[in-house]
C-alpha positions, 0 to 999 in steps of 0.5 A: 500500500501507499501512503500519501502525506500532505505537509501543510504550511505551519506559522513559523515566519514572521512577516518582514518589512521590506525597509528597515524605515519609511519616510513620507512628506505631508504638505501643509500650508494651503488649500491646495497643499492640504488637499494634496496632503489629504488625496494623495499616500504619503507612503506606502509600506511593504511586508512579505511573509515566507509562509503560504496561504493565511499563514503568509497573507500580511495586513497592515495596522498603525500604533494607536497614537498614530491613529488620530492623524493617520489611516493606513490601508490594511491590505495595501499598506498605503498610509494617508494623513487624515483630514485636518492634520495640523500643521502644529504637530511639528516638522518629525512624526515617528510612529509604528507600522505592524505587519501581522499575518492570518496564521493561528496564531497570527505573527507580527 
């Protein structure tokens, strides 16, 4: 007889950032500029996960004090400034991206 053993993917792999850092501009000043800011991704990050299926597939969040005055496309990982950034938040904003696969359980 034969014996036919399927080896499936387990959640051994984080996902890992394709950039050690991410940089992105938000243009503030005008109406012109503030609609540019508020239209258009100020960066987009990348991740990739060495494991197949759920285990692999990589959404993307932000650290909650991020949140107020930034969104991120969970599926892309497109980060857009919120409508009314204000310009007061100074010139340097550094906040945290998270990468987390769908395996069980989810790796970040």
């Amino acid at each position: 007889f034969h014996v036919l053993v399927d080896i499936i993917d387990v959640n051994d792999n984080k996902p890992v950032f394709t950039q050690s850092a991410y940089h992105g501009i938000a243009l503030l000043g005008t109406t012109s500029a503030k609609q540019d800011n508020i239209l258009h991704d100020l960066v987009t990050v990348h991740a990739t996960d060495a494991d197949s299926g759920e285990n692999g597939r990589v959404t993307y969040s932000l650290q909650d004090t991020a949140v107020t005055w930034f969104t991120i496309e969970s599926t892309t990982g497109k980060i857009v400034p919120k409508p009314g950034l204000p310009s007061n938040l100074g010139e340097t904003q550094t906040f945290k991206v998270y990468a987390t696969d769908h395996g069980q359980p989810p790796q970040v």
